[in-house]
MARZA-515575 format. One record per residue: y, z, x of N, C-alpha, C, O in turn. Coordinates in steps of 0.02 Angstrom, whole numbers, padded with zeros to 5 digits, always signed. Each point is the difference from the previous one (the first is absolute). Layout:
# MARZA-515575
YZXYZXYZXYZX
...
This chain:
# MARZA-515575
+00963+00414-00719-00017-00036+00060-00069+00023+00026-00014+00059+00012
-00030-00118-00005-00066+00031+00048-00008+00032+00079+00040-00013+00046
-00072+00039-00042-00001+00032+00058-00045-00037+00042-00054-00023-00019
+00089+00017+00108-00020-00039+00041-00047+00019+00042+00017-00004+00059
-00094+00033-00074-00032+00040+00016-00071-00033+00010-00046+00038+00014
+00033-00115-00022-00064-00041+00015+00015-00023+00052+00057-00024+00001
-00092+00020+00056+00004-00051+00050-00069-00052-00006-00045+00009-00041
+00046-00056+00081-00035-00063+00013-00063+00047+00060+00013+00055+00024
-00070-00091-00012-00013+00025+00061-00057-00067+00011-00011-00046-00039
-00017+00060+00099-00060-00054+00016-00041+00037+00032+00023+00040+00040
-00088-00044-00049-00075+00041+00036-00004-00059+00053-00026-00055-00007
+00054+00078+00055-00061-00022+00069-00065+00004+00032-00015+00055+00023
-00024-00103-00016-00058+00012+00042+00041-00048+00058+00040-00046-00012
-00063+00074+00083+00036-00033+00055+00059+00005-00018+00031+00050-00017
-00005-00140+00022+00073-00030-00023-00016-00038-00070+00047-00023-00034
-00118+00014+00011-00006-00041-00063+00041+00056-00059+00009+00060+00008
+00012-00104-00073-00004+00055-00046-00045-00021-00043-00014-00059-00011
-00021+00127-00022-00072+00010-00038+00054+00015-00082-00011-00005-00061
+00056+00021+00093+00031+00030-00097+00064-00005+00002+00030-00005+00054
+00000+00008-00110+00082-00008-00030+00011+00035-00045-00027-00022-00050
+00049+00060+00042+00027+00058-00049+00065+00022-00002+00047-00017+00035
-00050+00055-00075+00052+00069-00030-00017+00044-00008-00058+00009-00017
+00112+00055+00024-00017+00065-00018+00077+00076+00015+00055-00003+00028
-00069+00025-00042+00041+00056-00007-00002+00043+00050+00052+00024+00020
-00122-00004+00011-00008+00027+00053-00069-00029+00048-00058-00008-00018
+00090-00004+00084-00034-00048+00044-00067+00054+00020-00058-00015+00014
+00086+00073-00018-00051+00040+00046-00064+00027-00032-00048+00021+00031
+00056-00024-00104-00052+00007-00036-00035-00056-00012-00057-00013+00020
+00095-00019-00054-00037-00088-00002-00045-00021+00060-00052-00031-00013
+00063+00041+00058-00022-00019+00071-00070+00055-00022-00050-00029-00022
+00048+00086+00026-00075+00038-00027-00032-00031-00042-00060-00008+00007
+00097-00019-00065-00032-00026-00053-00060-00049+00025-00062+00001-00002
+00125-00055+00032-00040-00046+00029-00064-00001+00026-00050-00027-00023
+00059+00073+00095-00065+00032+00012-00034+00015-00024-00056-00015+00022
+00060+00058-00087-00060+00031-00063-00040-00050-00027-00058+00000-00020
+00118-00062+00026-00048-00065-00038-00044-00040+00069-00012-00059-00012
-00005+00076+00059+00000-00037+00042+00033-00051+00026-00039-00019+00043
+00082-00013-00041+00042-00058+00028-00022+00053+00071-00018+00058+00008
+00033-00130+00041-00012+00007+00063+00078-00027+00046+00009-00057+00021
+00034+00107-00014+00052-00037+00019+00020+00062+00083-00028+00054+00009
+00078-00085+00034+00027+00055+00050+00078+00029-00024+00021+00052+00025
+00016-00086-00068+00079+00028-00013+00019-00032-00067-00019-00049-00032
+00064+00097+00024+00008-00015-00070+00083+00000+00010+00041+00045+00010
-00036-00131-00018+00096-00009+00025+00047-00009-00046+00005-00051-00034
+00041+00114+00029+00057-00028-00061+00040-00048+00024+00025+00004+00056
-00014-00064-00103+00021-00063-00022+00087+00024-00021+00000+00016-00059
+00066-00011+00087+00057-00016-00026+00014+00085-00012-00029+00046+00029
+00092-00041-00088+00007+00077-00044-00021+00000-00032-00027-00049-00025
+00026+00113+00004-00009-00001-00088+00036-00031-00051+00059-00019+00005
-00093+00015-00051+00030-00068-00052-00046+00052-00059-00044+00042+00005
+00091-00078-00073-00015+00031-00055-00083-00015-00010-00027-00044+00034
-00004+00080-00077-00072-00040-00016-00025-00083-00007-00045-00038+00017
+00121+00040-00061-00008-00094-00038+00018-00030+00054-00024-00057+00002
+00072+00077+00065+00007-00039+00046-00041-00008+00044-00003-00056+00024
-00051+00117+00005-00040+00006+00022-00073-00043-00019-00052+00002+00032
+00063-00029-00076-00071-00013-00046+00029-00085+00006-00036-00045+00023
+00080+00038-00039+00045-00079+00017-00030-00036+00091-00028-00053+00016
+00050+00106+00019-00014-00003+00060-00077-00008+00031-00015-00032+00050
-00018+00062-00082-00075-00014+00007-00026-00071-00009-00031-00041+00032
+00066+00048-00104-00040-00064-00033+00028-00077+00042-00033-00051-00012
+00085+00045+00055+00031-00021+00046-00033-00006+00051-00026-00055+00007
+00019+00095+00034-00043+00044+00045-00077-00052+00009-00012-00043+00042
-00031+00066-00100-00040-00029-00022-00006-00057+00008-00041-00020+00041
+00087-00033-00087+00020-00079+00000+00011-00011+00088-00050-00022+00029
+00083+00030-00006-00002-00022+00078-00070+00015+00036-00020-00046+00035
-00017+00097-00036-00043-00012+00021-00059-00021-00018-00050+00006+00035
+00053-00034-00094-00040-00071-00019+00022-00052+00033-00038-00036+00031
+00095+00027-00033+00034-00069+00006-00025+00005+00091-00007-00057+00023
-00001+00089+00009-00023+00000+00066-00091+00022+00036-00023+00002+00057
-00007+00011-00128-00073+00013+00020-00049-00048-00048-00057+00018-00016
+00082-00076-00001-00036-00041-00048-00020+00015-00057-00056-00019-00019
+00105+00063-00029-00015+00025-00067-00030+00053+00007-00015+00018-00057
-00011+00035+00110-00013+00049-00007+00052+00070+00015+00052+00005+00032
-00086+00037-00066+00043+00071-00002-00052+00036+00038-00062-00005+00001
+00120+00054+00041-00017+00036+00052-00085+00049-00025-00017+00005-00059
-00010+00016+00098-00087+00015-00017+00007+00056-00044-00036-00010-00049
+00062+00054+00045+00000+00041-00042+00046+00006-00092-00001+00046-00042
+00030-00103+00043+00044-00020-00058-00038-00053-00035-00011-00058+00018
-00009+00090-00075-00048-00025-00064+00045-00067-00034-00019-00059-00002
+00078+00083-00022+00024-00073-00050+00068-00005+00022+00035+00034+00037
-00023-00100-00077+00071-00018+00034+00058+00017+00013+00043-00035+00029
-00036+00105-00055+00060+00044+00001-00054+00044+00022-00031+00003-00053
+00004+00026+00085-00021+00047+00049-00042+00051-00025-00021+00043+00038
């Protein structure tokens, strides 16, 4: 059995979201981010943890809706269509 140890999260600037991800640990990722420059204020976990493949299901989900509500675009910091 996999272990339920990915969560979902979203980078906020304001209330917009700039990103959609996954990860294992929020509190590093969130540095990461910063290292790369993204410009965001919070970094919000999305639901529980869920296995990787569910976690990664959920994005790509994630993703699809917010096309379907910003005219085909993905949030400013998410390169391709799965994130």
């Amino acid at each position: 059995m996999s272990k339920r140890n990915t969560f979902n999260y979203n980078l906020k600037k304001r209330n917009k979201v700039v990103y959609i991800g996954i990860t294992n640990n929020l509190d590093k990722r969130a540095g990461e981010h910063k290292l790369d420059g993204k410009d965001f204020d919070i970094i919000e976990k999305i639901g529980r943890a869920k296995t990787f493949n569910g976690a990664s299901k959920s994005e790509s989900k994630q993703l699809a809706i917010y096309r379907e509500n910003h005219k085909g675009n993905n949030p400013k910091y998410n390169k391709t269509k799965n994130g």
